[in-house]
ROZA-429180 format. One line per field, with one value per residue: residue number from 1; x, y, z of N, C-alpha, C in turn. Coordinates in pm, whole numbers, plus 50000, padded with zeros to 5 digits. Layout:
# ROZA-429180
i <- [NUM|...] .
n.east <- [X|...] .
n.north <- [Y|...] .
n.up <- [Z|...] .
ca.east <- [X|...] .
ca.north <- [Y|...] .
ca.up <- [Z|...] .
c.east <- [X|...] .
c.north <- [Y|...] .
c.up <- [Z|...] .
# end
This chain:
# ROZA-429180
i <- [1|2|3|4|5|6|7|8|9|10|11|12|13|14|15|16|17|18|19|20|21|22|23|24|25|26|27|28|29|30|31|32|33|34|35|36|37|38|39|40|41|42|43|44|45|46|47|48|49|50|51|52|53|54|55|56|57|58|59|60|61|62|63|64|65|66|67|68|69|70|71|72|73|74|75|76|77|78|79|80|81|82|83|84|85|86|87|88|89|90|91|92|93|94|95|96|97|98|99|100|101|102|103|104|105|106|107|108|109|110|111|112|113|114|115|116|117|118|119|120|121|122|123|124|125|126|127|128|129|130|131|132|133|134|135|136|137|138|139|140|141|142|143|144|145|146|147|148|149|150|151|152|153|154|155|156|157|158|159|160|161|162|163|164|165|166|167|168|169|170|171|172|173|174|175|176|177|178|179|180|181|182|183|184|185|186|187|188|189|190|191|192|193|194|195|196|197|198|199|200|201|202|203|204|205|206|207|208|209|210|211|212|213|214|215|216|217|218|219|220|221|222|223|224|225|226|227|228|229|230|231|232|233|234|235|236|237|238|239|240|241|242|243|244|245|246|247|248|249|250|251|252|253|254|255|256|257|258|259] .
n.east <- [50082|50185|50349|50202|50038|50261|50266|49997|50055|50240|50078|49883|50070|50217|50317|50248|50523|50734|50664|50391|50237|50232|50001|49723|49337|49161|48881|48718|48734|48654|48380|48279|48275|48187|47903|47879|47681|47752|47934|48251|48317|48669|48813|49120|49257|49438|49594|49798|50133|50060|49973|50172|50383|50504|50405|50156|50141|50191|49987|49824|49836|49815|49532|49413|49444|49212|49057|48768|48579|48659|48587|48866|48943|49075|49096|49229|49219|48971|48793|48510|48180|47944|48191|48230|47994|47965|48150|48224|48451|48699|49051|49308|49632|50017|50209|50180|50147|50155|50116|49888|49686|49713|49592|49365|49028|48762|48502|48589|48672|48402|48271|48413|48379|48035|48034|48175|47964|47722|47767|48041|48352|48669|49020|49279|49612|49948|50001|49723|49620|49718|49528|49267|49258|49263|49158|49032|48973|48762|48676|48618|48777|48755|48653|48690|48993|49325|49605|49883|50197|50461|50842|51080|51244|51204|51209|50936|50789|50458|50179|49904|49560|49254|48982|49163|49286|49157|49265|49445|49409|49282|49021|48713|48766|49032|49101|49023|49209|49492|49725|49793|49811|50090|50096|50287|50310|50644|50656|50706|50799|50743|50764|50499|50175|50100|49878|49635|49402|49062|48822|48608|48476|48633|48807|49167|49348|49669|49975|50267|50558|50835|51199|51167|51126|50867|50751|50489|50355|50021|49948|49747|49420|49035|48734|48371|48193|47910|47719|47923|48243|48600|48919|49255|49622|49950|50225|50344|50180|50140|50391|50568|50600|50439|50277|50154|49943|49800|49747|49529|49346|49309|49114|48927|48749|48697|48552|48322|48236|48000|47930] .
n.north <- [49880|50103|50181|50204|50432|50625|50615|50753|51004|51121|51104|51294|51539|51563|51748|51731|51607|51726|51646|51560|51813|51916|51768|51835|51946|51995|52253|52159|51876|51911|52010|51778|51601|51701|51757|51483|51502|51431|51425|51207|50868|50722|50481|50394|50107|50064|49861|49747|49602|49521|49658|49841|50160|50321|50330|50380|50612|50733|50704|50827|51081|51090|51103|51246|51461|51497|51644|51869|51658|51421|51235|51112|50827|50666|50351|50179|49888|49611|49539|49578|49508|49752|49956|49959|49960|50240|50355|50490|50383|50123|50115|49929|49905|49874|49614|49275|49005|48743|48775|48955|48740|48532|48722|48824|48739|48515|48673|48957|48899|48858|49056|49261|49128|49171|49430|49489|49373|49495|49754|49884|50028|49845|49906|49761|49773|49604|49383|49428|49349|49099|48985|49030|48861|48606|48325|48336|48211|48106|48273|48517|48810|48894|48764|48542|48601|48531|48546|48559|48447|48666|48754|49017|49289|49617|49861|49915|49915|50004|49904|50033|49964|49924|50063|50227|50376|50589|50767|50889|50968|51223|51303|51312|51271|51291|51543|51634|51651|51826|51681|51447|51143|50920|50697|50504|50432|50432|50220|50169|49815|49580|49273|49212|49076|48881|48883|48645|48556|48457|48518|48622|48874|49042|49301|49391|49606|49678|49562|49453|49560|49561|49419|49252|48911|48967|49023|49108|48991|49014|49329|49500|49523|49522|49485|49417|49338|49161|49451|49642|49731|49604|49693|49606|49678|49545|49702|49938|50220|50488|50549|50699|51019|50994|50743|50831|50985|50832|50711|50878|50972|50702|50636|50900|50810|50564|50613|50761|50656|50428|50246] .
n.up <- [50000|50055|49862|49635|49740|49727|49404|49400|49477|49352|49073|49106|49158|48961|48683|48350|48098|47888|47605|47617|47638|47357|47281|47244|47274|46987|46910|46762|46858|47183|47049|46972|47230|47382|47252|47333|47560|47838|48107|48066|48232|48338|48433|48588|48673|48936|49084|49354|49332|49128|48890|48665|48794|48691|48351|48476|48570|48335|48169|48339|48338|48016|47996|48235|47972|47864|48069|48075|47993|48014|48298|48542|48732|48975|49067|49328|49443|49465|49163|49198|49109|49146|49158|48865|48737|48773|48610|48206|48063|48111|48188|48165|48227|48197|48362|48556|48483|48586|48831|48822|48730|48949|49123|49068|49148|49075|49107|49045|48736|48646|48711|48529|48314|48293|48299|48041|47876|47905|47795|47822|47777|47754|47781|47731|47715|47706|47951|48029|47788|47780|47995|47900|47671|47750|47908|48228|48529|48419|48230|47938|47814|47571|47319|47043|47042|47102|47366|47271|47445|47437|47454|47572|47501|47293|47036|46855|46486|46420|46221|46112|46102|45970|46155|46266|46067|46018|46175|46120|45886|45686|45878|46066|46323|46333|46257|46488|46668|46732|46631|46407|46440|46389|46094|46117|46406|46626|46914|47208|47297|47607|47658|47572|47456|47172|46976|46872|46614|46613|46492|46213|46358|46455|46492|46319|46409|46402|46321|46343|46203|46202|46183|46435|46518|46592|46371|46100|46307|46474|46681|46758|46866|46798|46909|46926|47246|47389|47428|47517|47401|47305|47328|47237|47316|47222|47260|47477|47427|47569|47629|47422|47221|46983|47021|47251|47127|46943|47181|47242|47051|47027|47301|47205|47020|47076|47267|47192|46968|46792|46648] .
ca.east <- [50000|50330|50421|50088|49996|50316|50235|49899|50071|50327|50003|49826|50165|50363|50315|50244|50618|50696|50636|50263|50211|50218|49908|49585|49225|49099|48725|48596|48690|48587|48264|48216|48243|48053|47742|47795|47547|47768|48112|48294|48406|48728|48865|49225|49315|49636|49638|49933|50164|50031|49963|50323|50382|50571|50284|50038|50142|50180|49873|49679|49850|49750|49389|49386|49449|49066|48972|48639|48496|48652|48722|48972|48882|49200|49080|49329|49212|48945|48738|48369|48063|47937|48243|48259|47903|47994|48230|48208|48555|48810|49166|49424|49795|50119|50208|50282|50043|50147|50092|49744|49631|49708|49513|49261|48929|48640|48407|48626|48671|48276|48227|48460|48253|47891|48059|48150|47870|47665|47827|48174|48472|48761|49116|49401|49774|50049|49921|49610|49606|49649|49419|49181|49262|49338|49074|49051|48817|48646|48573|48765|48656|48764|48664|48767|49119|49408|49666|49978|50297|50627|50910|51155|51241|51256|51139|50865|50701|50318|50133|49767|49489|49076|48931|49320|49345|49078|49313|49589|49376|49179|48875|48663|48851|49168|49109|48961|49329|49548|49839|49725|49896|50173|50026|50328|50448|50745|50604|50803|50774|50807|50705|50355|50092|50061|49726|49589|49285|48998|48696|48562|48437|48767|48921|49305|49368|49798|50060|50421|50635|50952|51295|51196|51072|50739|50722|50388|50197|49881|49984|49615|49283|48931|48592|48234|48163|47777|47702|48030|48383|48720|49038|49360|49713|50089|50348|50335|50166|50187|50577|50669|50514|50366|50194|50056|49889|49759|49632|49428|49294|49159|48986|48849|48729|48589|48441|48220|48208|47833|47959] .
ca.north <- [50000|50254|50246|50244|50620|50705|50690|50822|51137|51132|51146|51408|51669|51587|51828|51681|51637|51802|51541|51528|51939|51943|51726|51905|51914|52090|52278|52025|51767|51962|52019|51665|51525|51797|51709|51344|51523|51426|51408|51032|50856|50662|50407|50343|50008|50057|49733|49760|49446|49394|49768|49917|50256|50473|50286|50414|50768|50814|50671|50899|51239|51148|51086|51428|51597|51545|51746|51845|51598|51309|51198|50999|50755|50595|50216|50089|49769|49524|49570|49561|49563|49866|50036|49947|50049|50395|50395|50426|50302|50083|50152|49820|49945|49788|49568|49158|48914|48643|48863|48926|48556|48447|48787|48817|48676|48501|48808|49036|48884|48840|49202|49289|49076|49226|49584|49514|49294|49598|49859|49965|49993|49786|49923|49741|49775|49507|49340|49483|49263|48929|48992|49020|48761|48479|48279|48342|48185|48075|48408|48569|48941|48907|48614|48496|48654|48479|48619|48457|48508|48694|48884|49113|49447|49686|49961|49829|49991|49940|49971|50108|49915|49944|50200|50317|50467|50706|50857|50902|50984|51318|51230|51378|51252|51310|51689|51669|51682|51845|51608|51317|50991|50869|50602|50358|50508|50312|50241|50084|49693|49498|49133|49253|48945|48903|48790|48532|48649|48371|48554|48812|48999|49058|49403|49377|49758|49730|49504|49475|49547|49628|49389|49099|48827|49017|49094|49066|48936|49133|49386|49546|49450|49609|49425|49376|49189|49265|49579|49699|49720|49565|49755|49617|49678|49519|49760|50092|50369|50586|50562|50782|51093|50917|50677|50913|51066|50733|50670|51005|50892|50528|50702|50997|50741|50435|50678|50893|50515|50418|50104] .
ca.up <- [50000|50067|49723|49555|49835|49667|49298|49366|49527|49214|48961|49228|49186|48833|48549|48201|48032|47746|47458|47643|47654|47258|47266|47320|47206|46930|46918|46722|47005|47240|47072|46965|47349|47468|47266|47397|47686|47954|48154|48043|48397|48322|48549|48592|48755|48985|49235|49427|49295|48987|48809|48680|48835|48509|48295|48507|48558|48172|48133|48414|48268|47902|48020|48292|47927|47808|48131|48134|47917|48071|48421|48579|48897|49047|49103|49416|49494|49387|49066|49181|49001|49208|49114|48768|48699|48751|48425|48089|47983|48228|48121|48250|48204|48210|48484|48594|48431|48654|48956|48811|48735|49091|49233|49051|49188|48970|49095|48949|48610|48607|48706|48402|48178|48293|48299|47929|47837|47941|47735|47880|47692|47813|47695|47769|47723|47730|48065|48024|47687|47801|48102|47839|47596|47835|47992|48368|48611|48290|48175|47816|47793|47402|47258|46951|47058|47225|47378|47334|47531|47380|47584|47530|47518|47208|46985|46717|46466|46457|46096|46191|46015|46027|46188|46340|45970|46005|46290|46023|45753|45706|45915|46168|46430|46274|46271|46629|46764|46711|46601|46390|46420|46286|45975|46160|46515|46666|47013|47326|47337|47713|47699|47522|47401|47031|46921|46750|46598|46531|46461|46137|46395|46537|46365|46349|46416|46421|46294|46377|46085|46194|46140|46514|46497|46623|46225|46059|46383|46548|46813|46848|46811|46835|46897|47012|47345|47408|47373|47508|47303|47373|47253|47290|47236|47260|47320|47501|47340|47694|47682|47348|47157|46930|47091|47316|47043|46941|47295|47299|46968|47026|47347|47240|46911|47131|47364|47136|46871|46783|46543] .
c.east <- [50086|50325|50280|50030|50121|50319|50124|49950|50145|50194|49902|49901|50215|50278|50273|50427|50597|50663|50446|50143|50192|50088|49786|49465|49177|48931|48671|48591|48644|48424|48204|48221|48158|47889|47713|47704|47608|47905|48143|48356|48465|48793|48954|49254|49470|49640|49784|49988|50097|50059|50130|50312|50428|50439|50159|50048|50142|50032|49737|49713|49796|49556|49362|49392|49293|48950|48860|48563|48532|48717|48777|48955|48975|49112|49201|49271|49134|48838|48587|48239|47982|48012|48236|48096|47927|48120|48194|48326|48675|48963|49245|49574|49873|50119|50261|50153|50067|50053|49915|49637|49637|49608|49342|49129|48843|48505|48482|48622|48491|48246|48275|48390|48122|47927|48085|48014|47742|47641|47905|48230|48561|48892|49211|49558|49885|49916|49758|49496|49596|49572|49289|49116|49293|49200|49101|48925|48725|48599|48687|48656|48638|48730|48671|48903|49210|49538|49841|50106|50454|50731|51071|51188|51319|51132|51099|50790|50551|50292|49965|49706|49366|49074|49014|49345|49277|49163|49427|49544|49279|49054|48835|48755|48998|49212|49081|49101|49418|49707|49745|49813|49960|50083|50141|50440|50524|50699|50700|50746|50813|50711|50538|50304|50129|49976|49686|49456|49183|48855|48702|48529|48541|48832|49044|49320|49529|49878|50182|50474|50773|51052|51274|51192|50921|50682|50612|50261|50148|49961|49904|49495|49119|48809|48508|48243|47978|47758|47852|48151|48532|48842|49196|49494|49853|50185|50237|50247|50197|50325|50647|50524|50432|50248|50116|49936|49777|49659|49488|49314|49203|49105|48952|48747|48569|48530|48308|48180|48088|47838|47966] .
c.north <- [50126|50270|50298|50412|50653|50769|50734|50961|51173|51214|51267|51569|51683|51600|51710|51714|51659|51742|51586|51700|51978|51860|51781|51921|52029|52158|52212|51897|51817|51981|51878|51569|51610|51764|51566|51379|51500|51392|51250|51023|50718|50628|50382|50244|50026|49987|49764|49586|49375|49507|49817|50056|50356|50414|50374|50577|50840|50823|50789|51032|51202|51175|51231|51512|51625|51595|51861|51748|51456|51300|51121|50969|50656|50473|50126|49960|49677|49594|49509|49566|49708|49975|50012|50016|50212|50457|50386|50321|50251|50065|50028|49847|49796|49706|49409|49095|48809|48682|48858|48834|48554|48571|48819|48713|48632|48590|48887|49032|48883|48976|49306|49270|49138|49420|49617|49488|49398|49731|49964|49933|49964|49815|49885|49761|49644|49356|49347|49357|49120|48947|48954|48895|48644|48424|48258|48282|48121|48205|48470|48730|48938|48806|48649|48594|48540|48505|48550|48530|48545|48759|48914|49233|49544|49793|49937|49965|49882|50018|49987|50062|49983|50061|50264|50385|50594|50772|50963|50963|51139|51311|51327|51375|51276|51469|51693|51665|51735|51830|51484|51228|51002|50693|50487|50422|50378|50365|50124|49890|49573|49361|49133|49091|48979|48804|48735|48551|48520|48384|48639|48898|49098|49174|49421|49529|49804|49600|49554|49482|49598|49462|49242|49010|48898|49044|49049|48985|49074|49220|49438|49475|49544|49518|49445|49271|49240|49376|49648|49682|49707|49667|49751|49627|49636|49565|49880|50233|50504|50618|50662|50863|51074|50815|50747|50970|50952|50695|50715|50953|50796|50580|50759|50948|50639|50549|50748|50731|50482|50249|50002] .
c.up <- [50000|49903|49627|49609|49762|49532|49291|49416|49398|49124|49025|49175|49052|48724|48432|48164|47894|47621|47479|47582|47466|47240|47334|47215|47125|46991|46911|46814|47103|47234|47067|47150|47389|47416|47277|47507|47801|47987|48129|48187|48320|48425|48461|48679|48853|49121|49252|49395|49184|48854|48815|48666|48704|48405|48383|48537|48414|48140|48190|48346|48124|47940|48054|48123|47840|47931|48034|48089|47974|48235|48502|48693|48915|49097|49185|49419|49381|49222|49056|49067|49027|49119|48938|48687|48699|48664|48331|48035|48148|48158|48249|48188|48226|48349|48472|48556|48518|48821|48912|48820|48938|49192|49233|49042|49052|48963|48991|48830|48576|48624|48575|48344|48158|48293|48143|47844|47806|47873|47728|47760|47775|47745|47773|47675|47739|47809|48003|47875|47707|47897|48003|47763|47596|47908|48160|48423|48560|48230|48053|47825|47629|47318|47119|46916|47150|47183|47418|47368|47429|47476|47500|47536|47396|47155|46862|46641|46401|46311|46082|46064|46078|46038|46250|46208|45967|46155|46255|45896|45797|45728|46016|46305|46412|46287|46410|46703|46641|46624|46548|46417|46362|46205|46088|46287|46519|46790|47121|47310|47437|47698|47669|47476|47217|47032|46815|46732|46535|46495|46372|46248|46457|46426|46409|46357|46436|46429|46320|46260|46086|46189|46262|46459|46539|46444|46162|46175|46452|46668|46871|46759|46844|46831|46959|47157|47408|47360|47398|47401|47382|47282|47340|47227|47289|47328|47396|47478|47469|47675|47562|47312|47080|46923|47161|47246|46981|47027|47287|47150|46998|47159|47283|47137|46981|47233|47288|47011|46850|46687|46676] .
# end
């Protein structure tokens, strides 16, 4: 609990760095969340011993930057249904997938499921990715996804398919920030899933195409689970400029989304 009161005082006091401070919301995003009718409440997961602390502070400053339209609810502990009803979107960062498996309860994963099932959006990250795409308890939040295990540590670049081109391409949402995407950022890669994709309904939204062995497999994915939507992705995007830009994107996208 010490360390977890410490990075919540961290994300409490520390500035936006400067890569982050060039990213900000146009009018048109501005106006387009505003006539969603109402403030978005985004949950951040940060269990102590499982959630990774620099992952999760990137993660809470890009979020703080769609103040007023969205806002950010620090999730310490377990992952109720209670609490989870009172989100639209649950954001799972970096962190220890083993650590997770052994903590996470079969409530929890069922409160996930009926929080998407429902019509949350679920966005994970690395971690956040196999959590998803792994059967726990008996429960997959992604089905026809699975999330298989790689490790390592490097700098990939990601080649933005589906509906990640309209982020890159002159689109509504594309103008709604300020900075569009890069068509193929290079985004941090720690021990991320790569997915095996066994459903059409399953949209591949980002391939690896840089020089690993990661080359040509899935690194994100986008789907239906009920009414809600899953969106996950491999490496990083929190950790470089690019990515960040990316992040703010597939929210401000799946939040305002109607498909």
């Amino acid at each position: 609990m010490k360390k977890l009161f410490l990075i919540l005082l961290v994300l409490a006091t520390l500035p936006a760095p400067a890569a982050d401070k060039q990213i900000t919301l146009s009018p048109a995003a501005a106006c387009a969340l505003s006539m969603a009718g109402k403030q978005f409440t985004v949950g951040l997961w940060a269990r102590d011993g499982i959630c990774d602390g620099e992952c999760l502070m990137h993660t809470s400053i890009l979020t703080e930057l769609l103040r007023p339209y969205v806002r950010l609810r620090i999730i310490p502990e377990l992952l109720t249904a209670r609490e989870l009803d009172e989100l639209d979107a649950l954001l799972i960062p970096g962190g220890y997938m083993d650590e997770a498996r052994d903590l996470l309860t079969r409530e929890e994963m069922l409160a996930m499921e009926s929080f998407v099932q429902s019509g949350g959006l679920y966005m994970g990250t690395c971690m956040g990715g196999y959590l998803a795409a792994q059967t726990i308890h008996g429960v997959c939040l992604a089905p026809g996804v699975q999330a298989l295990r790689y490790s390592g540590r490097s700098w990939e670049k990601i080649r933005l398919s589906g509906v990640a081109t309209d982020w890159v391409e002159d689109t509504f949402v594309n103008r709604a920030l300020r900075l569009g995407a890069d068509p193929a950022p290079r985004l941090k890669y720690v021990n991320g899933p790569v997915f095996a994709v066994s459903s059409p309904s399953v949209e591949v939204t980002g391939t690896f195409i840089g020089s690993s062995e990661l080359k040509g497999k899935t690194a994100s994915v986008r789907l239906r689970n009920g009414k809600g939507r899953v969106f996950l992705m491999s490496p990083h995007p929190e950790l470089s400029p690019a990515g960040q830009t990316l992040f703010l994107n597939a929210l401000v996208h799946e939040l305002l989304a109607s498909d």
